[in-house]
N, C-alpha and C positions, 0 to 999 in steps of 0.2 A: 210196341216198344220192348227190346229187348233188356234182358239187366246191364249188361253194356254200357247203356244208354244213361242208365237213370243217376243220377247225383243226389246226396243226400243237400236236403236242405240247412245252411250251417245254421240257423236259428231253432231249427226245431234240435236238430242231430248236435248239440252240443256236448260233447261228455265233458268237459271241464264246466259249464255248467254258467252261469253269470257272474263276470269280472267279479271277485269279492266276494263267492259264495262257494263252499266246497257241493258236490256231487248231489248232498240230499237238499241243499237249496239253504244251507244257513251258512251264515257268514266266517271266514275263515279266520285265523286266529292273526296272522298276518294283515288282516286290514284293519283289526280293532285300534282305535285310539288310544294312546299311552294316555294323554291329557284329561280324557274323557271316563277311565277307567280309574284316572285318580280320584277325581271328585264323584264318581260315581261309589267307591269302595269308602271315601267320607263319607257320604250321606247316608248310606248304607247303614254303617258304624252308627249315625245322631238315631235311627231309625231303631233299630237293634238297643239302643238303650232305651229309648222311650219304649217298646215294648220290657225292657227288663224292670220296669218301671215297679210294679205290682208287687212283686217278689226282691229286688235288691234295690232298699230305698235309696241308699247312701251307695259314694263310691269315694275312695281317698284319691286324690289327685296331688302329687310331691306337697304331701302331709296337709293338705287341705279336704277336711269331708264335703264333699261338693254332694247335695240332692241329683238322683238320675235324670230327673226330668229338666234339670237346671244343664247338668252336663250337656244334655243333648243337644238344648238350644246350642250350645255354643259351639261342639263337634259339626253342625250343621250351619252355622254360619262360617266356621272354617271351608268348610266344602266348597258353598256356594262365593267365597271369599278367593278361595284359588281356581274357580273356573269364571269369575268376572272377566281376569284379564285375559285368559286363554282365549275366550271365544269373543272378546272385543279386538282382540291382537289380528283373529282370522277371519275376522271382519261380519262374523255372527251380531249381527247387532243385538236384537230383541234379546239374544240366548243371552247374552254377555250382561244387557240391564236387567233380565230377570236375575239373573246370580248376584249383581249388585245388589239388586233391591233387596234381595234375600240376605247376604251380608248384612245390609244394615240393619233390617228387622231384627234381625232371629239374633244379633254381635247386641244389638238394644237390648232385647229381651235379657238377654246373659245376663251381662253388665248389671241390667235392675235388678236382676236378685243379690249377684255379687258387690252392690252397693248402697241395694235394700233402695231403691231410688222409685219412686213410683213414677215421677216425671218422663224418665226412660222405660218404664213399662209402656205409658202411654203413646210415649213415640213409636215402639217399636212396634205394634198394635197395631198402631197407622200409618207406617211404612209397611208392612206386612199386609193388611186389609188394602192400601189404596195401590201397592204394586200389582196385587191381585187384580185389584180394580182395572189396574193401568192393561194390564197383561191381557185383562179377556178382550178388551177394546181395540187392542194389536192385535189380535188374533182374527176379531170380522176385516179387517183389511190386508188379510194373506192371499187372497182369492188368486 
């Protein structure tokens, strides 16, 4: 066999590399999700303040001292509040009831402190524990 002859293989000889991926094999910036990058930069944010937790107790929120950890629940049911519909819209199902669920827990949790409510701490608890619950049980029938 002469060189002539020989063809590169196009799966192995790819220089553009896999649909969606630049050269070194990670993903290009062109395929990231706009919808996906939102709620991921919320939760982000609820994440970032329960770590600032320790060090900045309080936070003013338009003249209200809101506790960090109280903020976060609620930065983080926003999150998961704006990717319920997005990924029920696109027909993600599980993805879209896990954001709900999350919504309602973590929007519960807020609330009880903001209303001093224990009844909504308790709900949110157990939307929060029984979505988990719900979630891992979705998960052994992904196969």
């Amino acid at each position: 066999m002469s060189d002539d002859d020989w063809e590169p293989d196009p799966e192995w000889d790819d220089p553009g590399g896999v649909a969606g991926e630049d050269r070194r094999g990670r993903p290009s910036l062109s395929d990231l999700d706009p919808a996906s990058l939102v709620v991921g930069t919320i939760v982000g944010i609820a994440g970032l303040l329960l770590l600032l937790q320790p060090t900045v107790r309080v936070v003013t929120v338009l003249g209200t001292r809101v506790p960090t950890f109280v903020l976060s629940s609620g930065v983080l049911a926003l999150g998961f509040a704006v990717g319920a519909p997005v990924y029920l819209r696109r027909g993600f199902r599980l993805r879209g009831i896990a954001h709900l669920i999350g919504a309602v827990g973590f929007g519960a949790l807020f609330f009880a402190a903001g209303f001093d409510s224990l009844a909504l701490l308790w709900l949110g608890l157990a939307v929060v524990i029984g979505g988990a619950l719900f979630l891992v049980a979705e998960t052994r029938n992904l196969d």
